[in-house]
Each structure stands twice: as C-alpha cells, then as structure tokens.
PDB file as gemmi writes it, atoms N, CA and C in Angstrom:
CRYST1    1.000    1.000    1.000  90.00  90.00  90.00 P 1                      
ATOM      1  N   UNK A   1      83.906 144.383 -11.768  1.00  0.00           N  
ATOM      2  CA  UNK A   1      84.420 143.471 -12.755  1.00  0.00           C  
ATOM      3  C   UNK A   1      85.823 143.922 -13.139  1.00  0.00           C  
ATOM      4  N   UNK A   2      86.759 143.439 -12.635  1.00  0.00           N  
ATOM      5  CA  UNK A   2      87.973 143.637 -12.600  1.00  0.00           C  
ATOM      6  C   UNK A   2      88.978 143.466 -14.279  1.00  0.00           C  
ATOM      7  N   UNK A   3      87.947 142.356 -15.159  1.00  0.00           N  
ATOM      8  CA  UNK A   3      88.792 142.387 -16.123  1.00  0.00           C  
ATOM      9  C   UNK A   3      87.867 143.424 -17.568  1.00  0.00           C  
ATOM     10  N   UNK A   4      87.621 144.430 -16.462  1.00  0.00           N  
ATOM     11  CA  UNK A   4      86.889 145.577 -18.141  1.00  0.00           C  
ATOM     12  C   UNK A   4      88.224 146.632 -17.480  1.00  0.00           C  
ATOM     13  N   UNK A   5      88.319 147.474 -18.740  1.00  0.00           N  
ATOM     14  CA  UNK A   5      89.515 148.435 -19.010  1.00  0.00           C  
ATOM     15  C   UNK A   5      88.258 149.671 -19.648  1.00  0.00           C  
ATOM     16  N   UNK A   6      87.952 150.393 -18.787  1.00  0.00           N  
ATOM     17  CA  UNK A   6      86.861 151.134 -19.433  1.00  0.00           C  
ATOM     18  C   UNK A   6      87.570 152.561 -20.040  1.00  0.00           C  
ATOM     19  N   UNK A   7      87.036 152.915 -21.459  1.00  0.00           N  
ATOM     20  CA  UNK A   7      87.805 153.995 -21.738  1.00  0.00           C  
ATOM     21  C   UNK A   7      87.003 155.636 -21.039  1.00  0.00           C  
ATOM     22  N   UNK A   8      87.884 156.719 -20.771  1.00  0.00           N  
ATOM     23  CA  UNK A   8      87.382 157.731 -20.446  1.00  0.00           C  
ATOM     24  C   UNK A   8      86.203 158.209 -20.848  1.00  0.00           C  
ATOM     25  N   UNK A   9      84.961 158.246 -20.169  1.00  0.00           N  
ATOM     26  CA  UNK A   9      83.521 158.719 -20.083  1.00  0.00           C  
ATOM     27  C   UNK A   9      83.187 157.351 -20.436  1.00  0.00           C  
ATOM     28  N   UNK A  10      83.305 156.544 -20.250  1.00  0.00           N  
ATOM     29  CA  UNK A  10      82.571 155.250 -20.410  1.00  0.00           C  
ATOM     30  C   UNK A  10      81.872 154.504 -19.186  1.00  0.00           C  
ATOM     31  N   UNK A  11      80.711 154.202 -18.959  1.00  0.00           N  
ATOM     32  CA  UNK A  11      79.699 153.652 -17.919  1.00  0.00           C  
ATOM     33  C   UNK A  11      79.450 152.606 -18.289  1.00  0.00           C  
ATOM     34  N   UNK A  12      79.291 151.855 -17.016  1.00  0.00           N  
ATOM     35  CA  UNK A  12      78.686 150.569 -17.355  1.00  0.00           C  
ATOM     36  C   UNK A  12      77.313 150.849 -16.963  1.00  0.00           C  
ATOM     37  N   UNK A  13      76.086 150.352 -17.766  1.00  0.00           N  
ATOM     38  CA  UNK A  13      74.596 150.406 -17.651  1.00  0.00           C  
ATOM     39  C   UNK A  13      73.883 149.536 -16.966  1.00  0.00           C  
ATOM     40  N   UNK A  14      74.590 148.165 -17.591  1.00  0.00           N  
ATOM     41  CA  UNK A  14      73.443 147.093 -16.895  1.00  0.00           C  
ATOM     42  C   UNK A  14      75.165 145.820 -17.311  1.00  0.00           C  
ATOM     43  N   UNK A  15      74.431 144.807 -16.190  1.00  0.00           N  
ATOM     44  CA  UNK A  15      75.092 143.568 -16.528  1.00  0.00           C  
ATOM     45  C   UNK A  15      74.545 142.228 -16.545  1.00  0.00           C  
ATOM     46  N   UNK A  16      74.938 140.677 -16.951  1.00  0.00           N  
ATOM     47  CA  UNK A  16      73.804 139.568 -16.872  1.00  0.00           C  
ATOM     48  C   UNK A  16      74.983 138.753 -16.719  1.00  0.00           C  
ATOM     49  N   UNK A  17      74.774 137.927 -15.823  1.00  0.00           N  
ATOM     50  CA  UNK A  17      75.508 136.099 -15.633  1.00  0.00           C  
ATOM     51  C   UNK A  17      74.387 135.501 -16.642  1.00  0.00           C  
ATOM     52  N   UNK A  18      75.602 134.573 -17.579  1.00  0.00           N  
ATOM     53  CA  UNK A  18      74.572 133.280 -17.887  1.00  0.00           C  
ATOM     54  C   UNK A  18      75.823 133.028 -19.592  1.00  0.00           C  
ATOM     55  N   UNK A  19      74.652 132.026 -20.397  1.00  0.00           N  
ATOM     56  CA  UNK A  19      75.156 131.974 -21.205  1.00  0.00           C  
ATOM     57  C   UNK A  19      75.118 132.646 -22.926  1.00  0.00           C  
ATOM     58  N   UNK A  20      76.492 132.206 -23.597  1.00  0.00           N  
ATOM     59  CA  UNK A  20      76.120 132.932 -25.103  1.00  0.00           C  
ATOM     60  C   UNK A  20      76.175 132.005 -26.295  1.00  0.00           C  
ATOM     61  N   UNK A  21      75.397 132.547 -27.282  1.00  0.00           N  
ATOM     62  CA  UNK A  21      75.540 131.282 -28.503  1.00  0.00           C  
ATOM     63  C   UNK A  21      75.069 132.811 -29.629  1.00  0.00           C  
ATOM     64  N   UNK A  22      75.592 132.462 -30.733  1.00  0.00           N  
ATOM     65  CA  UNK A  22      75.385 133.473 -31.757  1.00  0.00           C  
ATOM     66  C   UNK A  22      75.250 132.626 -32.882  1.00  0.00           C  
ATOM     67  N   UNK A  23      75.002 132.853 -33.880  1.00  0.00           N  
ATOM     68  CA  UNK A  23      73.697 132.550 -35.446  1.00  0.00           C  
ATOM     69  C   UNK A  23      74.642 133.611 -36.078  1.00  0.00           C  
ATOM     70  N   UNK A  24      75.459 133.491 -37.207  1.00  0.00           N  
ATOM     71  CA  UNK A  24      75.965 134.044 -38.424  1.00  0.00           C  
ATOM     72  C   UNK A  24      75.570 133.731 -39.767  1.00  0.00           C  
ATOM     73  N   UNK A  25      76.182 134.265 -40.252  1.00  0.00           N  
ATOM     74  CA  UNK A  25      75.777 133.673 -42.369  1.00  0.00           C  
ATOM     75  C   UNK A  25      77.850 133.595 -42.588  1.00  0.00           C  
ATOM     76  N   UNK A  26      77.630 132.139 -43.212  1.00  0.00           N  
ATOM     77  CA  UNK A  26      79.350 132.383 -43.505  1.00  0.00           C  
ATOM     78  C   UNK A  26      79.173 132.428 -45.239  1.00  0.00           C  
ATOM     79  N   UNK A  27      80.045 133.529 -45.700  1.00  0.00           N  
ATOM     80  CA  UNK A  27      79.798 133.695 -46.973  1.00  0.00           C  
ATOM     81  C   UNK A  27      80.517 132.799 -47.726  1.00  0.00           C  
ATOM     82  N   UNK A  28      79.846 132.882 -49.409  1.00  0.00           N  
ATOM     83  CA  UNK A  28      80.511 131.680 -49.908  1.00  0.00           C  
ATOM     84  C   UNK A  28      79.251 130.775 -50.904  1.00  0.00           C  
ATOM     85  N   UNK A  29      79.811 130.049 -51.414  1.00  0.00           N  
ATOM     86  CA  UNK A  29      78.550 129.247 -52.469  1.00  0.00           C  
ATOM     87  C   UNK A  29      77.602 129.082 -51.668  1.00  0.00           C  
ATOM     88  N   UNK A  30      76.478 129.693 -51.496  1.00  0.00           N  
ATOM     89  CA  UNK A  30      75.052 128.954 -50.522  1.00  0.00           C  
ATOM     90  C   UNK A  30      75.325 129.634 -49.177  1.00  0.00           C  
ATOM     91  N   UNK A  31      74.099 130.453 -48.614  1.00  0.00           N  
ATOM     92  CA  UNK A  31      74.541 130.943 -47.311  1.00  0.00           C  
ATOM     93  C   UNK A  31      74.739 129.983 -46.115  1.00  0.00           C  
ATOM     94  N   UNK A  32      75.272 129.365 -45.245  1.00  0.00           N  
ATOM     95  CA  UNK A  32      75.355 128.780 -44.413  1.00  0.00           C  
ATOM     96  C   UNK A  32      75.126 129.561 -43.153  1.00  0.00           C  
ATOM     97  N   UNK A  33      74.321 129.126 -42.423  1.00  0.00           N  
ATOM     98  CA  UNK A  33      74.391 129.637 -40.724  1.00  0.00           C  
ATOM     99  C   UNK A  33      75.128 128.824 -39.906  1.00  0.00           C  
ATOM    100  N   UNK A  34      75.922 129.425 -38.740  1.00  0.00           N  
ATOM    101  CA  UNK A  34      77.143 128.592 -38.163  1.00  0.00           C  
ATOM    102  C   UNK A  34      76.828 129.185 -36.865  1.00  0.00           C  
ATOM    103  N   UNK A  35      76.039 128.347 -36.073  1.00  0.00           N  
ATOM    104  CA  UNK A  35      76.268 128.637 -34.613  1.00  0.00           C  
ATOM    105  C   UNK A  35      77.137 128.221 -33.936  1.00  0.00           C  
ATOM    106  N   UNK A  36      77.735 129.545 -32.785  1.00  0.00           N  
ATOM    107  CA  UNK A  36      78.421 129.331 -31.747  1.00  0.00           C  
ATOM    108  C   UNK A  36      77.866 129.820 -30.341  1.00  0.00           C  
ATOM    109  N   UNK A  37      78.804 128.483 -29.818  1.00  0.00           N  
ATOM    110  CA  UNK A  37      78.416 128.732 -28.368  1.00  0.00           C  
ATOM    111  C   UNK A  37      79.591 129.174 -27.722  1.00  0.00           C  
ATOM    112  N   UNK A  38      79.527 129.345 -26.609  1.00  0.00           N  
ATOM    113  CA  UNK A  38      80.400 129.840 -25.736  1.00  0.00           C  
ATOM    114  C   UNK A  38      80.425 129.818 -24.280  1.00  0.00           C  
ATOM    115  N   UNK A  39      81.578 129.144 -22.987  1.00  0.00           N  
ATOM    116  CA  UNK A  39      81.191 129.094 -21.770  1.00  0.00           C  
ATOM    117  C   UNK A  39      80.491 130.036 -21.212  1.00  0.00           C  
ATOM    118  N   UNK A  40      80.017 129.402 -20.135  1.00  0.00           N  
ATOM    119  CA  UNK A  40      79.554 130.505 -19.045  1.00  0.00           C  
ATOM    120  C   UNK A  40      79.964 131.942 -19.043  1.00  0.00           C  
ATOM    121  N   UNK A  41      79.432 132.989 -18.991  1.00  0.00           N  
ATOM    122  CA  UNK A  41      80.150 134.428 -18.808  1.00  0.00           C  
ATOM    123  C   UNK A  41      79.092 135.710 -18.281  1.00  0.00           C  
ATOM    124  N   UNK A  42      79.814 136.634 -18.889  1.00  0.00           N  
ATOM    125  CA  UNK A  42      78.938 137.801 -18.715  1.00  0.00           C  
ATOM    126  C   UNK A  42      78.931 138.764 -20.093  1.00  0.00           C  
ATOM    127  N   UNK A  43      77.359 139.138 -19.637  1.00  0.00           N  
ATOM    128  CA  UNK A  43      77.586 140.612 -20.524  1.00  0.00           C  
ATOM    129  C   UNK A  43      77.404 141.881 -20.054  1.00  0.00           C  
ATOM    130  N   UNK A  44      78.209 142.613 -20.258  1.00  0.00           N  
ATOM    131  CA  UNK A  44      77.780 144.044 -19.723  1.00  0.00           C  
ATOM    132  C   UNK A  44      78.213 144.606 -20.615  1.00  0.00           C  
ATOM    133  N   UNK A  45      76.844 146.239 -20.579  1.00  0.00           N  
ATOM    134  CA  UNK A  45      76.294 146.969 -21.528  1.00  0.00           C  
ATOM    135  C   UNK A  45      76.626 148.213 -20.798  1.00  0.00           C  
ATOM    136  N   UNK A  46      77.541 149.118 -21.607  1.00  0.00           N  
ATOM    137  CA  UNK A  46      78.110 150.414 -21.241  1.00  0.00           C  
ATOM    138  C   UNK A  46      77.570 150.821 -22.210  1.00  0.00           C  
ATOM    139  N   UNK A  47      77.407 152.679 -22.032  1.00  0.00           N  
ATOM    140  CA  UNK A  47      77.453 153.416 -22.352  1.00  0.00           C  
ATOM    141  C   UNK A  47      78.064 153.837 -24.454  1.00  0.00           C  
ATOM    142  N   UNK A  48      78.975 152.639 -24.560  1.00  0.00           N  
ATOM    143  CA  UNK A  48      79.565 152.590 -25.819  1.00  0.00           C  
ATOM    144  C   UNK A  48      79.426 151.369 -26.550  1.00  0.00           C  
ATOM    145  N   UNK A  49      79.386 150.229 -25.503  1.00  0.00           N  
ATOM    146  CA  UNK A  49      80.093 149.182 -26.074  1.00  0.00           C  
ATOM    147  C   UNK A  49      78.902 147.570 -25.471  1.00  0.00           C  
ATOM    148  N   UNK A  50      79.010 146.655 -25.911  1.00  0.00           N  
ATOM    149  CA  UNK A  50      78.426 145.253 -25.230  1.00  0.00           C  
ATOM    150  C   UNK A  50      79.815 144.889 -25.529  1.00  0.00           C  
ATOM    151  N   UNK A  51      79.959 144.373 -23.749  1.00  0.00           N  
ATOM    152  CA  UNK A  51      81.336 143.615 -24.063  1.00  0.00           C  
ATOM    153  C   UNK A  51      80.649 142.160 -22.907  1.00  0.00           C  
ATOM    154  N   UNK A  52      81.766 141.020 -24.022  1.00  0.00           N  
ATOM    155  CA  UNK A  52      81.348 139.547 -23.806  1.00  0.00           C  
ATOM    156  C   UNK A  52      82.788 139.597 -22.841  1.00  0.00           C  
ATOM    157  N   UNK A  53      82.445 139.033 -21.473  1.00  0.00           N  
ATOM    158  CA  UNK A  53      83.463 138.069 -20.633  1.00  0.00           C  
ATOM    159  C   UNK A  53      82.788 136.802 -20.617  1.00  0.00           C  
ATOM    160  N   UNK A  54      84.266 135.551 -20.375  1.00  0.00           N  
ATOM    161  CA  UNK A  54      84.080 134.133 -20.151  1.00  0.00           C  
ATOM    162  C   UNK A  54      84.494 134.288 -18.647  1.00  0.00           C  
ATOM    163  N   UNK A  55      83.795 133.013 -18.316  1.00  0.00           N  
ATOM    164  CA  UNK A  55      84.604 132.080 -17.032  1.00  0.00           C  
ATOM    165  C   UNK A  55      85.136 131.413 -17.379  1.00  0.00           C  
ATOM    166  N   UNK A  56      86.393 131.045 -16.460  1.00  0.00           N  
ATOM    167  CA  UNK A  56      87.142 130.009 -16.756  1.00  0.00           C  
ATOM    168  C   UNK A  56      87.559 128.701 -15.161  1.00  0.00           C  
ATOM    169  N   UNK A  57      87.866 128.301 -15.051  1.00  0.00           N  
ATOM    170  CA  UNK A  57      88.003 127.298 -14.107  1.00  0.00           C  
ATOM    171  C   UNK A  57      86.591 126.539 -13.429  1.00  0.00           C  
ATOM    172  N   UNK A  58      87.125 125.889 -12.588  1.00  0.00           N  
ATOM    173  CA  UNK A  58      85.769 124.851 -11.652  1.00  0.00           C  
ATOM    174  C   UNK A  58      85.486 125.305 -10.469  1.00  0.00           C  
ATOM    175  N   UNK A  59      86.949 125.114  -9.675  1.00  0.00           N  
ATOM    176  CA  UNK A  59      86.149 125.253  -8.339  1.00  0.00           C  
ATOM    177  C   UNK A  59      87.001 126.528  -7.816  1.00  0.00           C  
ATOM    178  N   UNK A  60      88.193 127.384  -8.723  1.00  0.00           N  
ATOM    179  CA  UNK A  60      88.339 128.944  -8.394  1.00  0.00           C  
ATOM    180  C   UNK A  60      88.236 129.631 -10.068  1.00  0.00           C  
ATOM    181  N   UNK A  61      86.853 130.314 -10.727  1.00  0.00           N  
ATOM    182  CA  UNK A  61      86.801 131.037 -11.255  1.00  0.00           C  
ATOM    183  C   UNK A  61      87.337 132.124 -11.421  1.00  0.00           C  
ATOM    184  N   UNK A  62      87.844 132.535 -12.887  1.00  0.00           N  
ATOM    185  CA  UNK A  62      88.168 133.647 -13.186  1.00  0.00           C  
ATOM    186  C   UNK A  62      87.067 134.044 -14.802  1.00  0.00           C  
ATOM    187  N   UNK A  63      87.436 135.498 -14.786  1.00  0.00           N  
ATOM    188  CA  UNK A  63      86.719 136.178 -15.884  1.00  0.00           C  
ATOM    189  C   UNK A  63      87.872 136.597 -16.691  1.00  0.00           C  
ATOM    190  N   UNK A  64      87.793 136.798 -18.387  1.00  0.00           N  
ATOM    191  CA  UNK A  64      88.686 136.637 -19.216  1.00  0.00           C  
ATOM    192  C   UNK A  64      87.221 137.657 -20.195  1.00  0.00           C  
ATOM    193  N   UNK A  65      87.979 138.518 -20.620  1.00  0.00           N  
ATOM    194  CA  UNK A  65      87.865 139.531 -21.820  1.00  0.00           C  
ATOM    195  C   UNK A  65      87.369 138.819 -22.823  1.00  0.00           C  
ATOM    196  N   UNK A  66      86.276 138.475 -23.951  1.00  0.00           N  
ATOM    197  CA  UNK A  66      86.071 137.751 -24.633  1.00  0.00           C  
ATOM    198  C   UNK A  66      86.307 138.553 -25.915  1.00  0.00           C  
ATOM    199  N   UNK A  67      85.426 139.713 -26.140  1.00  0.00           N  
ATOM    200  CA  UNK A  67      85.227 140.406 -27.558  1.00  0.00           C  
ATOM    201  C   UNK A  67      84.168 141.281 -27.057  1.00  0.00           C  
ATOM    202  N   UNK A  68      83.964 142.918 -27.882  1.00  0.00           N  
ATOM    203  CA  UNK A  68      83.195 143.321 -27.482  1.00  0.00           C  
ATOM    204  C   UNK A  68      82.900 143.825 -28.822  1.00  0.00           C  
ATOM    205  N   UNK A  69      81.509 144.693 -29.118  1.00  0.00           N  
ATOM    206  CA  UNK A  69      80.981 145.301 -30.310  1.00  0.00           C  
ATOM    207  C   UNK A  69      80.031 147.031 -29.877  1.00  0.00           C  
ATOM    208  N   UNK A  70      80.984 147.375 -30.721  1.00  0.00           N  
ATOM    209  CA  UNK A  70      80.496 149.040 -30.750  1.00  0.00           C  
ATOM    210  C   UNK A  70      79.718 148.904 -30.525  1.00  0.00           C  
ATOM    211  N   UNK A  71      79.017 150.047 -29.798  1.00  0.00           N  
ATOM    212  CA  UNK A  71      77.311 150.465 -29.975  1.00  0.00           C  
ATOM    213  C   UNK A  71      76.696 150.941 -31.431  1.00  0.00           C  
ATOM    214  N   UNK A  72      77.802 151.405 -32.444  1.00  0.00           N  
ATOM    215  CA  UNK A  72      77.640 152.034 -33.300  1.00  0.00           C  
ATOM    216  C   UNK A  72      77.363 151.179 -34.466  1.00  0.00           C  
ATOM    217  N   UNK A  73      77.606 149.221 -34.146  1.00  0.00           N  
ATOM    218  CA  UNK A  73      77.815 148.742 -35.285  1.00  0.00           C  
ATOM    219  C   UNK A  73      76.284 147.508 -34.995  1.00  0.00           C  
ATOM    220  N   UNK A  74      75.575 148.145 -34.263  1.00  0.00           N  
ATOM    221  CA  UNK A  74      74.204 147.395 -33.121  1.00  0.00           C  
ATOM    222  C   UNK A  74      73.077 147.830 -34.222  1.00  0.00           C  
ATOM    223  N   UNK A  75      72.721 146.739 -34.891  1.00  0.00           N  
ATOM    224  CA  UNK A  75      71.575 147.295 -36.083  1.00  0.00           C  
ATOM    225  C   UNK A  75      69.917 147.143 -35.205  1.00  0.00           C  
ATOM    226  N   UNK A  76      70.182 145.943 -33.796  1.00  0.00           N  
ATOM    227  CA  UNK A  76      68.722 146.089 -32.979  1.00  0.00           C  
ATOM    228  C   UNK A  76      69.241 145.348 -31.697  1.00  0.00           C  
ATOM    229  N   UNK A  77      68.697 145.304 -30.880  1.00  0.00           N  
ATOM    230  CA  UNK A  77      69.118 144.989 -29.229  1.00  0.00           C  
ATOM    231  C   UNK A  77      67.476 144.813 -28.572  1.00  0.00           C  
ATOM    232  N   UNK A  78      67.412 143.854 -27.968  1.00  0.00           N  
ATOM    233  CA  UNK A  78      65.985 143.634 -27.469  1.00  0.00           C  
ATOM    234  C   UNK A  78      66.236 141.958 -26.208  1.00  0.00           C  
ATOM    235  N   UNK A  79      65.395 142.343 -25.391  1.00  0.00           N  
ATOM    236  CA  UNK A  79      65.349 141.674 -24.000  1.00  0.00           C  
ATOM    237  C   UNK A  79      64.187 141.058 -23.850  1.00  0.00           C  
ATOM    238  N   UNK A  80      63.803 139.930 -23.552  1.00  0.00           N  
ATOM    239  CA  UNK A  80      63.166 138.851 -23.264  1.00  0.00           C  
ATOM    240  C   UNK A  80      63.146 138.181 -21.656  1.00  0.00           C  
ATOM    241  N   UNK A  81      61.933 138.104 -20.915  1.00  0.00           N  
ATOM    242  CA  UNK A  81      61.813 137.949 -20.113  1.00  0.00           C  
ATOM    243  C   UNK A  81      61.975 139.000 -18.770  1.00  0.00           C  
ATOM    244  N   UNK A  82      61.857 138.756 -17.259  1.00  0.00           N  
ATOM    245  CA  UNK A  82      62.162 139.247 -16.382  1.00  0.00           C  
ATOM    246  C   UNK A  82      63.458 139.174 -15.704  1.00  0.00           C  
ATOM    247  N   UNK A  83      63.082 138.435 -14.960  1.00  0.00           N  
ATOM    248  CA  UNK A  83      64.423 138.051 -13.473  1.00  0.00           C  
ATOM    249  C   UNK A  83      65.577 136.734 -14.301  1.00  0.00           C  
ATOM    250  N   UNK A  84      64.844 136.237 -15.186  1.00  0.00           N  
ATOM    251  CA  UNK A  84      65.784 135.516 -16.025  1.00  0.00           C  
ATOM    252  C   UNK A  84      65.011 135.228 -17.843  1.00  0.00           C  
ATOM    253  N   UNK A  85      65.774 135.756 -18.607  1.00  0.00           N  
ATOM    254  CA  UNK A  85      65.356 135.875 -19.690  1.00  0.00           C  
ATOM    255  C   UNK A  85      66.470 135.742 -21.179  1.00  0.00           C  
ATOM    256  N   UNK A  86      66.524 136.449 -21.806  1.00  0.00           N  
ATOM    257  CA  UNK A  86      67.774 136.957 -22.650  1.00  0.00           C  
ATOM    258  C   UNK A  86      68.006 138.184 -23.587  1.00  0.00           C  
ATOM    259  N   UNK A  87      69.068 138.323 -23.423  1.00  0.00           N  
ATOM    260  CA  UNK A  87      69.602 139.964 -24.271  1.00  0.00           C  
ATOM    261  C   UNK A  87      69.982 139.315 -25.870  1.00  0.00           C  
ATOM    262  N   UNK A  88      69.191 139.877 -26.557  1.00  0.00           N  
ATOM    263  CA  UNK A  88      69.735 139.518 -28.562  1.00  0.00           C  
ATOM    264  C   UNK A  88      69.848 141.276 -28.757  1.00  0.00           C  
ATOM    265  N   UNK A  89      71.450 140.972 -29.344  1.00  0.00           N  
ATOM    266  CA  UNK A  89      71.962 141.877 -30.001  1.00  0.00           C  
ATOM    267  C   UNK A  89      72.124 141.406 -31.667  1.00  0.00           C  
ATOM    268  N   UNK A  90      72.165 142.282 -32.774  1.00  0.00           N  
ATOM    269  CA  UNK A  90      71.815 142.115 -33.843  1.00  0.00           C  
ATOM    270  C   UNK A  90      72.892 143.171 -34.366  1.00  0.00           C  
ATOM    271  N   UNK A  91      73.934 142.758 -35.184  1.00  0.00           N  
ATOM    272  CA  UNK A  91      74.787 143.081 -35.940  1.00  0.00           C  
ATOM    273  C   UNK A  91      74.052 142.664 -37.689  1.00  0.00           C  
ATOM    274  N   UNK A  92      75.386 143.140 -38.521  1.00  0.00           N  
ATOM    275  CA  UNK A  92      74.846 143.045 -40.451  1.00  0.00           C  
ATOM    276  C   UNK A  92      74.518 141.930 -39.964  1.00  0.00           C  
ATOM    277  N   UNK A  93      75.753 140.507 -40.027  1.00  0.00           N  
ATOM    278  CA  UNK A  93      75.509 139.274 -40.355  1.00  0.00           C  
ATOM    279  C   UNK A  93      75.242 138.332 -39.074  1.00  0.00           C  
ATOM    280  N   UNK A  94      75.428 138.750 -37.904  1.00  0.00           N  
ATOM    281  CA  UNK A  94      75.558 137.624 -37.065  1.00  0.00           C  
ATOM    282  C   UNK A  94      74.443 138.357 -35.904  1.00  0.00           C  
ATOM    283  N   UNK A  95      73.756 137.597 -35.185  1.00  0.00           N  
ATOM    284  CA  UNK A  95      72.806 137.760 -34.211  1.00  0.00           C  
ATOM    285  C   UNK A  95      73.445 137.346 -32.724  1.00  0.00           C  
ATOM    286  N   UNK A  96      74.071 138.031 -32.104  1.00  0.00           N  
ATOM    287  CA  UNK A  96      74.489 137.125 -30.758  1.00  0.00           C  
ATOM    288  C   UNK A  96      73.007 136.940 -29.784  1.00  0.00           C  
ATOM    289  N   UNK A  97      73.196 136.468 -28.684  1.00  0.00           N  
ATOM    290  CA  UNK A  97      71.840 135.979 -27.461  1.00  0.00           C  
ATOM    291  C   UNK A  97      72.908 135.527 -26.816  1.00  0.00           C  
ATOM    292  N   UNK A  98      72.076 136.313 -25.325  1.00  0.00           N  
ATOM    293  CA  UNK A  98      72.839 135.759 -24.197  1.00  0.00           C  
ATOM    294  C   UNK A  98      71.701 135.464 -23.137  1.00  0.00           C  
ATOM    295  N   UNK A  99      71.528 134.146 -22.806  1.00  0.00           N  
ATOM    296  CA  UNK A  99      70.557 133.671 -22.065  1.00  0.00           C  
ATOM    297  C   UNK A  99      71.314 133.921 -20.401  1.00  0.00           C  
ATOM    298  N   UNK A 100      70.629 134.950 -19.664  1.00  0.00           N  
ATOM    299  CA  UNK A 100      70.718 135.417 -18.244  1.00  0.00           C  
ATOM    300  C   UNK A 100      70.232 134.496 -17.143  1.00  0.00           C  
ATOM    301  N   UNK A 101      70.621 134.875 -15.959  1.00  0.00           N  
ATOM    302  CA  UNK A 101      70.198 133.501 -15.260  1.00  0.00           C  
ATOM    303  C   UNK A 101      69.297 134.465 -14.139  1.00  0.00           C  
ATOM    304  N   UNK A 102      68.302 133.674 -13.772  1.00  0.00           N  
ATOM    305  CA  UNK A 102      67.781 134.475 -12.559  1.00  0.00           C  
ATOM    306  C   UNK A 102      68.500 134.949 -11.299  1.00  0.00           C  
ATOM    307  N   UNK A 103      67.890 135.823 -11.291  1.00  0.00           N  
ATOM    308  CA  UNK A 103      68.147 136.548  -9.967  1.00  0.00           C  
ATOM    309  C   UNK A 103      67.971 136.056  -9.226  1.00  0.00           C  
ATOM    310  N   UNK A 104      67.236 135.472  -8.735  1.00  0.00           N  
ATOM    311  CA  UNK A 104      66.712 134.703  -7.231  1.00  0.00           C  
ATOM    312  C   UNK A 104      67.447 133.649  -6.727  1.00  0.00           C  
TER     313      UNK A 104                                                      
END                                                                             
C-alpha cells in the first residue's frame, strides 16, 4: 500500500477492502447522532495506529490517506463475521465500522 508513510517500528497487522460509515454524538442542545459514510477504501491495522484509506476513480483507481486514530485513543475494537464481515472500532464519542468484503 503505497499511500501509508509508516513511522519507525511501525507494522502493519492485518488489512480489509470494503466499506466505512461511523455513528457520532454532535454536542449541543439534545444529543444528536450524525452518521457518516464514506467511499470505498481500506483499513489497515498496525501495530500503533487504524488508518482509513479511500478509493478514488472508476476505471483507474487510486488510494488517498483518509484519517487515522491512535491505538491509544481505541476505548474497544471487535470483528464480526469470517471471510466477509466487519471491524467496529470505538472511540469517547464516535463508533466507526468498516464492512469488509469477502475473500473469495
């Protein structure tokens, strides 16, 4: 994956094609939840960090750096399914999910 910049002693663990949508609280009179979605991408899970890439184009794809989140700021992380399932990571306020696509 050409567009990660990994810092010194940093591994990548595992990775998933597919998609992301995240569940927040936006603060303010009355809690509101505000889902987002997001194109096609990836996630991969190093050693430090879950970092979100997008795709971009149709018929010549590229991958683009999205945002990534400490390991340190990960209040729960849990996986669903096998060969295609999804990764929920769990920050204070916002819950990301990234629905993976099968393997096969």
């Amino acid at each position: 994956m050409g567009s990660i910049t990994l810092e010194e002693g940093e591994e990548i663990i595992a990775s998933w094609h597919g998609d992301y949508s995240s569940v927040g609280k936006k603060q303010g009179k009355g809690e509101t939840k505000v889902l987002t979605a997001l194109p096609r991408g990836f996630l991969v899970l190093t050693n430090r960090r879950a970092i979100f890439l997008k795709e971009r184009g149709i018929s010549s794809k590229s991958i683009h750096y999205l945002f990534s989140i400490p390991l340190e700021n990960v209040n729960d992380m849990s996986t669903e399914g096998g060969d295609s399932g999804s990764v929920e990571i769990v920050e204070d306020d916002v819950t990301h999910k990234f629905y993976y696509d099968s393997k096969g």
